[in-house]
C-alpha positions, -999 to +999 in steps of 0.1 A: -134+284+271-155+309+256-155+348+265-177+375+255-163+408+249-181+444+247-162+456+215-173+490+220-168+495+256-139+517+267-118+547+254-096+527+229-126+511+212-131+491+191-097+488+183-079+476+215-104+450+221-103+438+192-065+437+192-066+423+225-091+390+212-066+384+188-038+380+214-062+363+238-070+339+213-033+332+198-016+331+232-046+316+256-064+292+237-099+308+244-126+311+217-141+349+217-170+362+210-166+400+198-198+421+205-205+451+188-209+475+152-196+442+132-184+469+103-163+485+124-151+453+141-141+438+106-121+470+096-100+464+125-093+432+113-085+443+080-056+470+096-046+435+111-041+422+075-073+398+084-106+401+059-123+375+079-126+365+117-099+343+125-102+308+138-120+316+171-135+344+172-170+352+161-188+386+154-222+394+172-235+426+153-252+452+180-259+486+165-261+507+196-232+518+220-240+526+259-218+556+265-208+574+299-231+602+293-258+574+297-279+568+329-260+536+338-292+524+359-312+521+327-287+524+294-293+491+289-327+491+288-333+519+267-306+510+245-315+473+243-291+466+209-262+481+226-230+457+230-234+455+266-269+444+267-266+419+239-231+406+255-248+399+287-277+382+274-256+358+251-240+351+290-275+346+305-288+319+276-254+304+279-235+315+245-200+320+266-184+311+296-175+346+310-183+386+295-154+413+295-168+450+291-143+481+299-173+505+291-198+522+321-188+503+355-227+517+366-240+506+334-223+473+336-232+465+375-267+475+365-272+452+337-252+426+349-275+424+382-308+424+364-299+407+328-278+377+344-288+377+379-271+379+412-265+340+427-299+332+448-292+346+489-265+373+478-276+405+489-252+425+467-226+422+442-191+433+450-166+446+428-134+429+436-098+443+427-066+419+433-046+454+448-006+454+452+002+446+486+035+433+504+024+395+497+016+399+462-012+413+464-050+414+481-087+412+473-102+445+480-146+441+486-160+460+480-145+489+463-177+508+448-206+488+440-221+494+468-214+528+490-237+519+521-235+489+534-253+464+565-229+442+581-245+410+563-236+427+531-198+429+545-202+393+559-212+381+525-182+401+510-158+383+534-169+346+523-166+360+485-138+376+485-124+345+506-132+319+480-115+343+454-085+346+470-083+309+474-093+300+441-081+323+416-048+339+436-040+303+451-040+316+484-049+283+512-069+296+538-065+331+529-065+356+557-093+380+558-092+417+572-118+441+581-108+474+570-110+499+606-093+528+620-078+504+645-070+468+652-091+467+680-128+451+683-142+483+697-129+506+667-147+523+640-187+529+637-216+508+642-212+492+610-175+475+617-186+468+651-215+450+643-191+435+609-164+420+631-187+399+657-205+385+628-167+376+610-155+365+641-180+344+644-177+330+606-139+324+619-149+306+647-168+280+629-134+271+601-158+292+575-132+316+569-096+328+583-107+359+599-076+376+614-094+407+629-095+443+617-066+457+596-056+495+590-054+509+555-013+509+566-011+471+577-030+459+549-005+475+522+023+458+539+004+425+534-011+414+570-039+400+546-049+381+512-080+397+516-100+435+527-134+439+532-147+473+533-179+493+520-182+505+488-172+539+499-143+532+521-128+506+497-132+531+470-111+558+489-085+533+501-082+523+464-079+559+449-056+566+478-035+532+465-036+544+429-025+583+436+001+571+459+019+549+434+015+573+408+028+598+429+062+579+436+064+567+406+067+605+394+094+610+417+114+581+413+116+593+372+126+627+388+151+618+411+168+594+382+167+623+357+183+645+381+224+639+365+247+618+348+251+601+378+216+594+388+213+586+350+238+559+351+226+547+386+190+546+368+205+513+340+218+498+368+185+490+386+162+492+355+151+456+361+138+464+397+122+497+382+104+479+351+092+454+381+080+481+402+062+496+376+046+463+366+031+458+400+011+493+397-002+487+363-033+480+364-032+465+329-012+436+344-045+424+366-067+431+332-102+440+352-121+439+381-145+407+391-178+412+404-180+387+426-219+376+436-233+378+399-248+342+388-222+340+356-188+354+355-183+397+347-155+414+347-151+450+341-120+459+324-106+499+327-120+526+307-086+531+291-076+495+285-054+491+255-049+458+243-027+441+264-048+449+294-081+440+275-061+404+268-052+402+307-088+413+312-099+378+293-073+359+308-089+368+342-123+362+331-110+323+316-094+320+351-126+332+372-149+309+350-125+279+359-122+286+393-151+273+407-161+304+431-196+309+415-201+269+431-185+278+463-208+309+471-240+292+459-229+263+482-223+280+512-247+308+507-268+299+537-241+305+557-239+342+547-271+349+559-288+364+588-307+340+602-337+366+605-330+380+566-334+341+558-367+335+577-382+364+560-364+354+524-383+316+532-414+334+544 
């Protein structure tokens, strides 16, 4: 397995990437591809006690650097040397199995849609977090790529985020919410309306497990492997997820610093604190898929160090194994409206 990794994307770059190659590549068995200013890329190395690439890993020299400042519709156009627009086009011809980049999530969507190509019949990519839930955690679609949505776009969602569930978290017939205000069919606008006939109807035919709509409440607790929502609702419910845990996290520190006693009481349930903090780094996951592109991208956080940026390849060697990018080009026709296909044959 061979990833692709924007060396210069993200705060800690190019050091954690690098870094996080060499971990990737000692403890995963995956050949990398390091994209980006090679000089700096080899002086990283050299901190590393390394004058030359290691077994493994190759360098792919690309002058420029698409920063956040940048227009992320068309950064990688005008910078057409940068690391992300080289990465992805070693994808497109073939040159790797998968591309990492934790720099401009705009810049990234945008070049990964027009460079590599969303899969023939998909309307829209999705960006697709594995969130901490109850039962180990769910596939939130979309959380941002795309703010407005039609219900076709949040029908193709569902069968996406379905076969990731399924394939990459190992979840059999994985249950699939729509995100609502209620449980009931009647709740929330148009959009969810119109959504949950078109799911239910997907769930009638065996095409997907769809258990109905789920509340922002029921869904943390775990009612479902997977939640389909809007770019901007999914976005909210995932800030809200983030501040939350942050939040008690906070506390918990405070409330253990408070005495001695609290002190003591802290050692005794270190364990289950060290695990509770694990489940709300985001680090542990490594990135976020966008599910619906032809190859495999996944966009790792802006302030990856290296352990997340190896987690980040992990997931990407995972999501290039899985066999979802089959399973949605398989099945695509299914995730059409019938009049969007006539038109789309027309």
């Amino acid at each position: 397995m061979k990833i692709i990794v924007d060396a210069m994307g993200g705060d800690n770059a190019p050091a954690s990437n690098v870094k996080g190659a060499l971990a990737a590549i000692r403890e995963q068995g995956v050949e990398v591809i390091l994209v980006g200013r090679g000089e700096e890329i080899l002086q990283v190395l050299n901190e590393e006690g390394m004058k030359e690439p290691p077994a493994g890993m190759e360098i792919v020299h690309a002058s420029e650097v698409v920063e956040i400042c940048d227009n992320p519709a068309t950064a990688f156009r005008e910078k057409k040397d940068s690391s992300l627009t080289v990465g992805l086009n070693l994808l497109k011809d073939g040159k790797g199995d998968a591309f990492v980049s934790a720099g401009s999530t705009g810049a990234l969507l945008a070049a990964a849609t027009l460079i590599v190509k969303r899969i023939k019949g998909i309307r829209r990519a999705a960006m697709a977090p594995v969130v901490p839930t109850g039962n180990g955690g769910a596939v939130l679609i979309d959380c941002g790529a795309t703010a407005e949505c039609t219900p076709e776009y949040l029908l193709q969602f569902a069968f996406m985020g379905s076969y990731y569930a399924e394939r990459v978290l190992g979840r059999p017939e994985p249950r699939v919410g729509l995100l609502n205000i209620g449980a009931e069919p009647s709740k929330g606008t148009e959009l969810q309306q119109k959504t949950y006939a078109l799911l239910q109807e997907a769930g009638e035919q065996g095409r997907i497990h769809f258990t109905g709509n789920v509340e922002g409440k029921e869904a943390v607790y775990g009612a479902v492997d997977v939640i389909v929502s809007d770019g901007y609702s999914g976005n909210i419910f995932l800030k809200t997820m983030e501040g939350t845990g942050g939040f008690l996290a906070k506390q918990l520190k405070a409330m253990f610093k408070k005495n001695l006693i609290t002190k003591l009481a802290a050692l005794l349930v270190s364990g289950g604190i060290r695990s509770f903090k694990k489940i709300l780094d985001a680090g542990e996951v490594g990135g976020t898929a966008f599910i619906g592109i032809s190859k495999p991208v996944i966009k790792a956080h802006g302030s990856s160090d290296d352990y997340a940026i190896k987690n980040a390849i992990r997931q990407a060697a995972k999501f290039a194994a899985s066999g979802i990018i089959e399973d949605i080009t398989e099945n695509v026709e299914h995730m059409r409206l019938p009049v969007q296909a006539k038109k789309e044959e027309g």
